[in-house]
C-alpha positions as CSV (number, residue, x, y, z in Angstrom):
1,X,45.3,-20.8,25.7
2,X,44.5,-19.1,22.8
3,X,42.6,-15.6,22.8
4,X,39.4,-16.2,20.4
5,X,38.3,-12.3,20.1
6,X,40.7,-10.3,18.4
7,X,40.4,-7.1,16.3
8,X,43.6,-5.3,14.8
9,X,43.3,-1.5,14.2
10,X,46.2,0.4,12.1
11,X,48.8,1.7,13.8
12,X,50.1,-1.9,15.2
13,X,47.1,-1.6,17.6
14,X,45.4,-5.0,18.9
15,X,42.4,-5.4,20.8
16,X,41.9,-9.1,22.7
17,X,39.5,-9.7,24.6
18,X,40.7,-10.8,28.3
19,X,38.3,-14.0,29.0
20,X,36.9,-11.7,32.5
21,X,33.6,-13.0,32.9
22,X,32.3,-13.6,29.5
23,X,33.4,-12.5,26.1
24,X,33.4,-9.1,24.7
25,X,33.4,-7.5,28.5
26,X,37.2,-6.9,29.0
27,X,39.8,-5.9,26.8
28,X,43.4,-6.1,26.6
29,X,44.9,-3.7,24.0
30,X,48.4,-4.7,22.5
31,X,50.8,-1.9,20.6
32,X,53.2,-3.4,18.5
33,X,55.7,-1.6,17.2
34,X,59.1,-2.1,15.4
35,X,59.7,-5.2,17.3
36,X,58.9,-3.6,20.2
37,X,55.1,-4.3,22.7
38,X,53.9,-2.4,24.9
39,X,50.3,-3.7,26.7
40,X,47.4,-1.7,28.1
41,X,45.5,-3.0,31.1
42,X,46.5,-6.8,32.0
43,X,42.8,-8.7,32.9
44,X,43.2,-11.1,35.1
45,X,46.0,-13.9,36.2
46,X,43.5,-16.5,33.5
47,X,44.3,-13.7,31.1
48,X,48.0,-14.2,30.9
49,X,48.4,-17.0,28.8
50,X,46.5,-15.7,26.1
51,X,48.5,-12.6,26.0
52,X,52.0,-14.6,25.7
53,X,50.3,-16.7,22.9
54,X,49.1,-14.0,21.2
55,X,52.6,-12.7,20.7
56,X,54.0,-16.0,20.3
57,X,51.5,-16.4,16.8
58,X,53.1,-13.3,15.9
59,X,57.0,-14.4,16.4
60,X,57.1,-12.2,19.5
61,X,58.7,-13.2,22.9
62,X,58.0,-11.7,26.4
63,X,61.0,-10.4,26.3
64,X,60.3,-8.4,23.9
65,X,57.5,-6.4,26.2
66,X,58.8,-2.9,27.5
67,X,55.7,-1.9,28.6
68,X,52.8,-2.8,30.8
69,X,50.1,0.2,31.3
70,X,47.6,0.0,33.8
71,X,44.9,2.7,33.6
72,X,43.9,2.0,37.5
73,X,44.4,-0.7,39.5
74,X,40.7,-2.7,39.5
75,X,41.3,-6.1,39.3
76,X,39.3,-6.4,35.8
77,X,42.3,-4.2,34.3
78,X,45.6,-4.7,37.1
79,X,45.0,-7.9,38.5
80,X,46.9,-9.7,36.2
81,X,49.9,-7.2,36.0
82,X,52.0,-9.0,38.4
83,X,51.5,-12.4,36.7
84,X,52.5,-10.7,33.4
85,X,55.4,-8.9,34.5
86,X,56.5,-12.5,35.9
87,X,56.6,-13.8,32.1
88,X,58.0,-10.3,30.6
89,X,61.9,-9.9,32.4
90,X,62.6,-6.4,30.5
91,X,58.8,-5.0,31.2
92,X,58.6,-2.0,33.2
93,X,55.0,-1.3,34.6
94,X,53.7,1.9,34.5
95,X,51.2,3.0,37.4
96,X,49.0,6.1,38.5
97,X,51.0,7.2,41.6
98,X,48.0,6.6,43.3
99,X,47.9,3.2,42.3
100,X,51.4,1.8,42.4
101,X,52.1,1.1,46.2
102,X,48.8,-1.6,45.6
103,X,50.6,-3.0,43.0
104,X,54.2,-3.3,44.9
105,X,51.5,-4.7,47.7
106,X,48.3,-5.7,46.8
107,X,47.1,-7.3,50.4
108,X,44.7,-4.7,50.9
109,X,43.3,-5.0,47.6
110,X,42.8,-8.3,47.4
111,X,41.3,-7.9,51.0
112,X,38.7,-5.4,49.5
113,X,38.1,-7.5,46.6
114,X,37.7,-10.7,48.6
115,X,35.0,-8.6,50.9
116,X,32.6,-8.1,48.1
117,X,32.3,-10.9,45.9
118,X,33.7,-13.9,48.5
119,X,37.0,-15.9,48.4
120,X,35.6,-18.5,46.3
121,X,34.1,-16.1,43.6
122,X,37.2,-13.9,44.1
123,X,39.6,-16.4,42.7
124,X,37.3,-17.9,40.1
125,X,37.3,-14.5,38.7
126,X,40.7,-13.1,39.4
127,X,42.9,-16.0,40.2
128,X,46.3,-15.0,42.1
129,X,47.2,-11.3,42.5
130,X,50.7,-11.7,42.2
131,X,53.1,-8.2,43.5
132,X,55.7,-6.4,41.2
133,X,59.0,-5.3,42.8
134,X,59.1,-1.5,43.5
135,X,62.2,-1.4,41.0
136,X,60.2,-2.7,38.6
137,X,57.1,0.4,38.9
138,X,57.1,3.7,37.4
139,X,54.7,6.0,38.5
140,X,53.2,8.1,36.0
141,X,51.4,11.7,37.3
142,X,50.1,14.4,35.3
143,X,51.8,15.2,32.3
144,X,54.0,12.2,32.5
145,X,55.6,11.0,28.8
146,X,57.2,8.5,27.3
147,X,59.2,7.7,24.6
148,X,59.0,4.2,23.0
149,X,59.3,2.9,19.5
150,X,59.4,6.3,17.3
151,X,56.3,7.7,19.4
152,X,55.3,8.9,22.7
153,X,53.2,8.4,25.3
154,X,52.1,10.6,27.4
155,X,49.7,10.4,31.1
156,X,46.9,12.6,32.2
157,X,45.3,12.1,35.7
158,X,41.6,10.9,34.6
159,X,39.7,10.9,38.2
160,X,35.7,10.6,38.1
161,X,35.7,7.0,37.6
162,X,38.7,5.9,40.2
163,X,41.1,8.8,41.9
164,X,43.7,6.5,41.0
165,X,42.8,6.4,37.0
166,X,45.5,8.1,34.3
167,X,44.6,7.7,30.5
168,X,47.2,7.8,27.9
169,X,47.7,9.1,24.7
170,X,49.6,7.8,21.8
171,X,51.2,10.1,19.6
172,X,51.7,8.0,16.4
173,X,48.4,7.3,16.1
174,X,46.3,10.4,18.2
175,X,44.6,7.8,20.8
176,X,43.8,7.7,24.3
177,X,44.0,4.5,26.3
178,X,40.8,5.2,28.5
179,X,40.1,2.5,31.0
180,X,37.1,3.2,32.7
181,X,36.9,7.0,32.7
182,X,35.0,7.4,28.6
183,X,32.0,4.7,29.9
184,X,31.4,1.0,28.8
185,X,30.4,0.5,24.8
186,X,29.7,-3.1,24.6
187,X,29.9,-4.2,20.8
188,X,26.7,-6.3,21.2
189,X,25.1,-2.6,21.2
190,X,26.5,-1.8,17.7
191,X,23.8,-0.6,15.5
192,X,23.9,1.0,11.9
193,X,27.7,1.2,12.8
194,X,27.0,3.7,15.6
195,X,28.6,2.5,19.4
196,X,26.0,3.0,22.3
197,X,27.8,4.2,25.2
198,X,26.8,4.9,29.1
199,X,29.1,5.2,32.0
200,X,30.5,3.3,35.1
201,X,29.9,4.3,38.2
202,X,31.4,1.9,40.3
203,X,32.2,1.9,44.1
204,X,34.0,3.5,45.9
205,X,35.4,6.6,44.3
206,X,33.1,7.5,41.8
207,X,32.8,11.4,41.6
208,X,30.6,12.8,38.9
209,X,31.9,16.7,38.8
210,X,35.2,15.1,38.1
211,X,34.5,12.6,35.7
212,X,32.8,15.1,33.9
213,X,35.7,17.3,33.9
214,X,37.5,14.3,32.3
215,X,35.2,13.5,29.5
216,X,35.6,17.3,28.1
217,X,39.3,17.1,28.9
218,X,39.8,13.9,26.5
219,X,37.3,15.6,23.8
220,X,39.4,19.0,24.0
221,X,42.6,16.8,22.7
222,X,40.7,15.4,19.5
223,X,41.9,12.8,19.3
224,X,40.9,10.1,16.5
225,X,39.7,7.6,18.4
226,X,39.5,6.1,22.2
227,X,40.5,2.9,23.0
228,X,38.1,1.4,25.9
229,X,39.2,-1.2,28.3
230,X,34.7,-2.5,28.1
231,X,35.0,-3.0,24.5
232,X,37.5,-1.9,22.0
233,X,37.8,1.4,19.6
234,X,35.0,3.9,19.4
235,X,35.1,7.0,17.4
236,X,32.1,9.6,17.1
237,X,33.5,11.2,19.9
238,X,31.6,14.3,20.2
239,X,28.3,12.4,20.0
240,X,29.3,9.8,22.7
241,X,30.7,12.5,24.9
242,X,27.9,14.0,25.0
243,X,25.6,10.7,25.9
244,X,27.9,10.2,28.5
245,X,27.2,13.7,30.4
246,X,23.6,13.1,29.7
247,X,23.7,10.1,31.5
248,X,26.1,11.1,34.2
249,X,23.5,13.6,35.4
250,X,20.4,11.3,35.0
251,X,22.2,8.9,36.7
252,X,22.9,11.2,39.5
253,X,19.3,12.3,39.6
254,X,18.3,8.9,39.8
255,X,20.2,8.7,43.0
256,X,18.8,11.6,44.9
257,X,15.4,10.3,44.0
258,X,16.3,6.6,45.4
259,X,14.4,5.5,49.0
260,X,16.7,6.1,51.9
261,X,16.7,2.6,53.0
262,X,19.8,0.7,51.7
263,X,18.8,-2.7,50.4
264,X,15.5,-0.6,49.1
265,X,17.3,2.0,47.3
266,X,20.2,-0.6,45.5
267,X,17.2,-2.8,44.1
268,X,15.2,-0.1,43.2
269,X,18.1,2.4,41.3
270,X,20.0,-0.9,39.5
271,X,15.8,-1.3,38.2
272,X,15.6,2.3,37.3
273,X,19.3,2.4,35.8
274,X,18.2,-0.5,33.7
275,X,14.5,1.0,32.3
276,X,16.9,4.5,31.8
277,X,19.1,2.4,29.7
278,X,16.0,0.1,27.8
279,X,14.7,3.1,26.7
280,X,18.3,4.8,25.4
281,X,19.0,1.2,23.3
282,X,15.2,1.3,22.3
283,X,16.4,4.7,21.0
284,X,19.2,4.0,19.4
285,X,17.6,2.2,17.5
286,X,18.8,-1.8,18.7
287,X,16.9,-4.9,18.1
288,X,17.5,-6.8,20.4
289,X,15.1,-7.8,23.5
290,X,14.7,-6.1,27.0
291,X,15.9,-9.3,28.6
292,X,18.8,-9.9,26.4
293,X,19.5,-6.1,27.5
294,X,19.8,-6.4,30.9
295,X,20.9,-9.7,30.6
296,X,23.9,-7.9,29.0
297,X,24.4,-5.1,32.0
298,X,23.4,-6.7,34.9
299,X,26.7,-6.6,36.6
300,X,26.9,-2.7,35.6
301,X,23.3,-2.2,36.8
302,X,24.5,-3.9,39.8
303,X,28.0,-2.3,40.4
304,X,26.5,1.1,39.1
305,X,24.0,1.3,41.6
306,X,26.4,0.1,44.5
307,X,28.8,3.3,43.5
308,X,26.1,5.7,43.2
309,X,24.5,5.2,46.6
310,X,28.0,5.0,48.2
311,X,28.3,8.6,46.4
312,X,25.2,10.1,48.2
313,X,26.2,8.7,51.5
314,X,30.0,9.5,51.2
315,X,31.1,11.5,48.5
C-alpha cells in the first residue's frame, strides 16, 4: 500500500495522510532523524501498511522506529497503535496517563466505538484494535520530556478537546504535535495561502473553559508552527488562535440557544454550525460552493453537534 498524500516540511518532518475516511482528513506525521523515526498519531489498522512503505521508499526498517506518540486515544489517531507497534519490535509508545490503560486494553473502547457507528461501519473504518503490552507504554503527564535523536520532546496535558489529550513539542524545530486540541484546518480551505481553521467539539469530553485554556497555553510557547492531526502544518498562529476562541464561544452559544428536545436540537445545531461556518469560508474569502462546504464537514457538523449537546446536558 502506498501513501499517495505526502508533504515533507524541514526539520525531517513528514506529513501522510492516513487513508481514514477520505483523503486529506487524517494525518500521520513522521520525524526522521539521524536514522532514527519517531511517529505521531497512528490512523487506523488500514493505515499501517502505508506507514512501513513509506519508510521502506526511504531505506528505513521498523526497526528502526523508537517512537510512537499518540496525542489521545480516538480511534482516528490510536487505533492503529497496536498494529504498528506489532511491525516496530524496538518502538516504545508513548500515552497520556489517562489514555494508556485503553491502549494496554482497548475492550471498552472498542465497545464505545462499536455503540455509535455499528460493528459493520466500526471495522470498515477502524479495522482490528490490536492491545500493546504494558511493558511496552510509557505514560507521559505534564511536563514529561524526552530525549531522542539530538532533540527533545517534551508533553503538556492539552484537555478541552479529550481529558486524555497531551501535545508535544519538538525542540529542534519549535513545534507542537497538536491532535485535536488547535481545531481542524482542512487544506481544501486554503485560500491566498491563509489556512481556515474551526474547532472540534466532539463527544464525550469536550469542555470549552479548558480548551480555551489550551489554545493560549500553545500560543504563549511561540512556537513556529503546529502540526494538526486534520490536516498538516499551519502557521499564522496568532490569527488562528484567535478564530478558534471566536468560534469556541459561538459554538457554545449556539448550544444554549438549541430546542430542548434531543433529536430536534442535534438537527437543528449541526444546520446552524454549518450556516456559522458558510458564512466564515464566505469570509475568508473561498470559492468554493455551499454544498461542496458542508459536503466537506459533514461528519464534524455531525460529531460537533453530538459533543456540544452532550456538554449542556453533562458537562
Amino acid at each position: 500500500m502506498l501513501v499517495e498524500n505526502i508533504v515533507t516540511y524541514p526539520d525531517g518532518i513528514h506529513t501522510l495522510d492516513s487513508g481514514y475516511v477520505r483523503s486529506g482528513l487524517a494525518a500521520i506525521h513522521v520525524l526522521i532523524r539521524a536514522g532514527r523515526v519517531a511517529i505521531v498519531d497512528t490512523g487506523t489498522f488500514h493505515s499501517v501498511p502505508g506507514v512501513l512503505a513509506f519508510l521502506e521508499e526511504r531505506g528505513l526498517t521498523a526497526e528502526v522506529v523508537d517512537l510512537v506518540l499518540v496525542t489521545h486515544v480516538h480511534l482516528d489517531h490510536a487505533g492503529g497503535a497496536g498494529r504498528l507497534m506489532q511491525c516496530c519490535p524496538n518502538a516504545r509508545l508513548v500515552v497520556h496517563p489517562r489514555g494508556a490503560r485503553h491502549m494496554i486494553d482497548p475492550s471498552r473502547l472498542v465497545a464505545g466505538t462499536t455503540v455509535v457507528y455499528g460493528e459493520a461501519a466500526f471495522h470498515a473504518l477502524y479495522g482490528e484494535i490490536v492491545p500493546v503490552a504494558a511493558e511496552r507504554v510509557i505514560e507521559a503527564g505534564e511536563g514529561f520530556s524526552l530525549d531522542w535523536a539530538g532533540t527533545t520532546l517534551t508533553f503538556l496535558d492539552t484537555p478541552g478537546h479529550a481529558r486524555h489529550h497531551y501535545c508535544v513539542h519538538e525542540r529542534h524545530a519549535n513545534v507542537f504535535f497538536t491532535g485535536d486540541c488547535f481545531g481542524i484546518s482542512y487544506r481544501e480551505f486554503d485560500t491566498d495561502g491563509r489556512a481556515f481553521i474551526f474547532p472540534t467539539t466532539t463527544p464525550v469530553q469536550f469542555d470549552p473553559s479548558a480548551a480555551h485554556a489550551t489554545l493560549d497555553r500553545l500560543l504563549a510557547s511561540s512556537p513556529s508552527a503546529l502540526f494538526l492531526t486534520h490536516w498538516g502544518r499551519v502557521t499564522e498562529l496568532p490569527r488562528l488562535t484567535a478564530d478558534l476562541h471566536e468560534l469556541l464561544d459561538r459554538f457554545v452559544d449556539l448550544t444554549r440557544s438549541a430546542p430542548d428536545d434531543g433529536e430536534i436540537a442535534q438537527a437543528w445545531l449541526k444546520t446552524a454550525l454549518g450556516d456559522l461556518l458558510w458564512a466564515r469560508l464566505q469570509a475568508h474569502g473561498w470559492l468554493g460552493t455551499q454544498s461542496q462546504a458542508l459536503s466537506l464537514l459533514d461528519n464534524d457538523l455531525e460529531l460537533n453537534a453530538q459533543g456540544l449537546l452532550y456538554w449542556r446536558e453533562y458537562g
